[in-house]
Short mmCIF file of the C-alpha atoms (twelve columns), coordinates in Angstrom:
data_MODEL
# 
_entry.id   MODEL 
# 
loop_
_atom_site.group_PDB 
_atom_site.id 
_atom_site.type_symbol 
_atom_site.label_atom_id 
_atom_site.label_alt_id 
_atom_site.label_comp_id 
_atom_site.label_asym_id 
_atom_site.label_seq_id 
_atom_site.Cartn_x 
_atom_site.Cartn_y 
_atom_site.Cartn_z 
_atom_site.pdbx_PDB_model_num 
ATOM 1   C CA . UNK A 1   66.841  119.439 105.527 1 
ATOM 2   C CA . UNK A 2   70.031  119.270 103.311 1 
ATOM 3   C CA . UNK A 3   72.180  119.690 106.141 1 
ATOM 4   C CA . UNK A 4   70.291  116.724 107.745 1 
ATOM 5   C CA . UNK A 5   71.191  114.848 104.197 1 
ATOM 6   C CA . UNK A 6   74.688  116.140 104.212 1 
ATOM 7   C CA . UNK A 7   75.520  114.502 107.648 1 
ATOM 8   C CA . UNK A 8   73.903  111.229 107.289 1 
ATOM 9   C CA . UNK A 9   76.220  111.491 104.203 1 
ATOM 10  C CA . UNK A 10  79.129  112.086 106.116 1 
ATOM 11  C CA . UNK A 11  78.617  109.984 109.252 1 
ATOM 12  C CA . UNK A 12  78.242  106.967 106.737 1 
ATOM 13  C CA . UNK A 13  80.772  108.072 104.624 1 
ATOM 14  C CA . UNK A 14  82.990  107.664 107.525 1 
ATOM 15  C CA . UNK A 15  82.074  104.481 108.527 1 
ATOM 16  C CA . UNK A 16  82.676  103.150 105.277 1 
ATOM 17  C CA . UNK A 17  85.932  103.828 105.725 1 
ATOM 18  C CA . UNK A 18  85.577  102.508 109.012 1 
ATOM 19  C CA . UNK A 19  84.475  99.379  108.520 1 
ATOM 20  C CA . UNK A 20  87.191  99.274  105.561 1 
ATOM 21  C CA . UNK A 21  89.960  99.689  108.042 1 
ATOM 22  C CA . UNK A 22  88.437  97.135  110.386 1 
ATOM 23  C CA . UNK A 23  88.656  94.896  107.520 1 
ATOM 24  C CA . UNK A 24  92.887  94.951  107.490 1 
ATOM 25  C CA . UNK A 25  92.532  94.291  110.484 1 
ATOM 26  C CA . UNK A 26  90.001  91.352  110.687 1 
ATOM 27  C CA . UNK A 27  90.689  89.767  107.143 1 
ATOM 28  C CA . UNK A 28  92.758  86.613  106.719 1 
ATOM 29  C CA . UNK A 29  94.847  87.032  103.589 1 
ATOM 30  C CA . UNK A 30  95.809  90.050  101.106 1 
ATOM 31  C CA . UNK A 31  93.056  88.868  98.605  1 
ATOM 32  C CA . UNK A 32  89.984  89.358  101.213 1 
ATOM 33  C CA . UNK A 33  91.870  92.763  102.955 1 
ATOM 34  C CA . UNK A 34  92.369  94.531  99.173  1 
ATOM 35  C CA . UNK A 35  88.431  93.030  98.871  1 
ATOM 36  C CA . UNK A 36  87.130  94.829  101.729 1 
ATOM 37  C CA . UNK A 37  89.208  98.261  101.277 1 
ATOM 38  C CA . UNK A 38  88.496  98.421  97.871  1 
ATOM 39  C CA . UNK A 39  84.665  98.137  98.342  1 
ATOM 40  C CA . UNK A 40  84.133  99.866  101.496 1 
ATOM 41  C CA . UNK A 41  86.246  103.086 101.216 1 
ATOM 42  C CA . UNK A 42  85.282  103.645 97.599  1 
ATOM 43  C CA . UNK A 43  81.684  104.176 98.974  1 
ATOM 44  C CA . UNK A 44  83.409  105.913 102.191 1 
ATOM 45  C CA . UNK A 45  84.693  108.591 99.631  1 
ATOM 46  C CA . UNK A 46  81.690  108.852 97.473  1 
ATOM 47  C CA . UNK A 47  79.260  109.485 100.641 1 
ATOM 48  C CA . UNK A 48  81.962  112.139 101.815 1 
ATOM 49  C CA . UNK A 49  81.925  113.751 98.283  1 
ATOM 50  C CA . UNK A 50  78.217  113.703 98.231  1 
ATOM 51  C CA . UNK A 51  78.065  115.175 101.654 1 
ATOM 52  C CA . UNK A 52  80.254  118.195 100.606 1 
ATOM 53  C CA . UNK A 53  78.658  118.285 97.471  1 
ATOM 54  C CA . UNK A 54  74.838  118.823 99.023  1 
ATOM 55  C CA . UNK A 55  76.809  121.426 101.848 1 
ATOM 56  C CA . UNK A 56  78.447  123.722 99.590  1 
ATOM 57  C CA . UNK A 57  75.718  123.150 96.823  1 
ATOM 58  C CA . UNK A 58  77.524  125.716 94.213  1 
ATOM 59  C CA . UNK A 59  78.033  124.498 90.665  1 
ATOM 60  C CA . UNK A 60  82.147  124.311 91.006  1 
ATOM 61  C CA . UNK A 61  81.590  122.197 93.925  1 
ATOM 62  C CA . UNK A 62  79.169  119.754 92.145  1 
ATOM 63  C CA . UNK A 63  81.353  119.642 88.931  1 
ATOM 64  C CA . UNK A 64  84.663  118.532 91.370  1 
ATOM 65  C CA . UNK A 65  82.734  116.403 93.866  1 
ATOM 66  C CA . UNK A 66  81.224  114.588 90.891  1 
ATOM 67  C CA . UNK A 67  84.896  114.257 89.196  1 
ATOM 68  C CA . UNK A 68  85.979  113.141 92.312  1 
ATOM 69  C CA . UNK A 69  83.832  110.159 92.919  1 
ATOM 70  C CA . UNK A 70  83.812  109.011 89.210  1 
ATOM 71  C CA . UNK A 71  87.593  109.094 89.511  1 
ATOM 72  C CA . UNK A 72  88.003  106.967 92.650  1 
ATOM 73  C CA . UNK A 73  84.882  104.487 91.097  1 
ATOM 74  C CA . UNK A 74  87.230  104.067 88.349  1 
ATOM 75  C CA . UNK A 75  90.701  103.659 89.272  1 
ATOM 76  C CA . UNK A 76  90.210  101.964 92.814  1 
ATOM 77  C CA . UNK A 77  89.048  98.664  91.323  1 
ATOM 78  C CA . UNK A 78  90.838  98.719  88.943  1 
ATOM 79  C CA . UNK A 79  93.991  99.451  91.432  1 
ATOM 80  C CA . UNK A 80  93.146  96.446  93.403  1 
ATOM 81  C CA . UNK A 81  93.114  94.253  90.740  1 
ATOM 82  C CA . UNK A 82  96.232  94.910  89.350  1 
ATOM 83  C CA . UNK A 83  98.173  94.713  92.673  1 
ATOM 84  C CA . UNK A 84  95.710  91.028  93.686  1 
ATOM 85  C CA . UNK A 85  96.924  90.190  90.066  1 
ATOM 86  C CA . UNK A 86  100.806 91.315  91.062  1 
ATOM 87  C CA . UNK A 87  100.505 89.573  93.933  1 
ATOM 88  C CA . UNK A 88  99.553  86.045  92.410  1 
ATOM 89  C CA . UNK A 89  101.888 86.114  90.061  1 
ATOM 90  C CA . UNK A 90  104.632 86.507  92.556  1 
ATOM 91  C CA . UNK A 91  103.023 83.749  94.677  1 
ATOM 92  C CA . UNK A 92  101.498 85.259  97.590  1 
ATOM 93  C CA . UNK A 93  99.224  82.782  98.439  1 
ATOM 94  C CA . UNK A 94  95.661  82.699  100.053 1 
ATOM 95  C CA . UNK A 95  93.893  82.045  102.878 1 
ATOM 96  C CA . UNK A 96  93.918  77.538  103.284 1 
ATOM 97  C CA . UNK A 97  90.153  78.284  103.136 1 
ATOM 98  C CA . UNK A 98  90.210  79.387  99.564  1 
ATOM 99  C CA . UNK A 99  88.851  76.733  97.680  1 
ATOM 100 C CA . UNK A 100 88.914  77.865  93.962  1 
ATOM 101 C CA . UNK A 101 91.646  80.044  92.806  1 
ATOM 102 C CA . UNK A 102 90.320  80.354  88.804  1 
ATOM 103 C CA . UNK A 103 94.458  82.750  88.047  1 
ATOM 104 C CA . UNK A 104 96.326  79.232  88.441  1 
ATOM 105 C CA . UNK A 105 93.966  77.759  86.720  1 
ATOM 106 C CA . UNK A 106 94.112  80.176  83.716  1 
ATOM 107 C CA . UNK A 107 98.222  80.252  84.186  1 
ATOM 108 C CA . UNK A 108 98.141  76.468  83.639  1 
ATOM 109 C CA . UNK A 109 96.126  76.385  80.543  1 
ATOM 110 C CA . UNK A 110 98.021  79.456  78.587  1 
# 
């Protein structure tokens, strides 16, 4: 039954990251394509952690797996944001569809 677990894990694990490349391709701007990465591989790689942490099941594996996945949760936001953030402030501009765009707002007002 865990190695039932363990490969639904996996198989959505990987297309997380699937659907996270897919979204480079399909996305319109920078803002949207760091969006969909962001979100969908950093649940990619916890699903894949989780999957080798139910296979291997030994407490060394649990204690890195779990390291792991609180380690991505934390920096890959927090990556995105800085290089969306980089990326405004050297004017890389979004899609024409964006209709609110709340950084120029706060770069006017400071």
């Amino acid at each position: 039954m865990i190695d039932f677990v363990a490969a639904l894990c996996l198989l959505a694990g990987g297309l997380f990251a699937l659907l996270g490349a897919v979204g480079v391709l399909r996305m319109p701007d920078l803002y949207c394509r760091m969006q969909s990465t962001t979100k969908a591989t950093t649940l990619g790689v916890g699903l894949v952690m989780i999957a080798n942490v139910l296979e291997r099941g030994d407490s060394g594996s649990v204690a890195r797996g779990l390291e792991i996945i609180v380690f991505v949760y934390l920096t890959a936001p927090i990556g995105a944001h800085m290089l969306s953030r980089a990326a405004h402030r050297r004017g890389v501009r979004g899609h024409e569809s964006t209709i609110v765009d709340d950084l120029d707002k706060e770069e006017q007002i400071s």
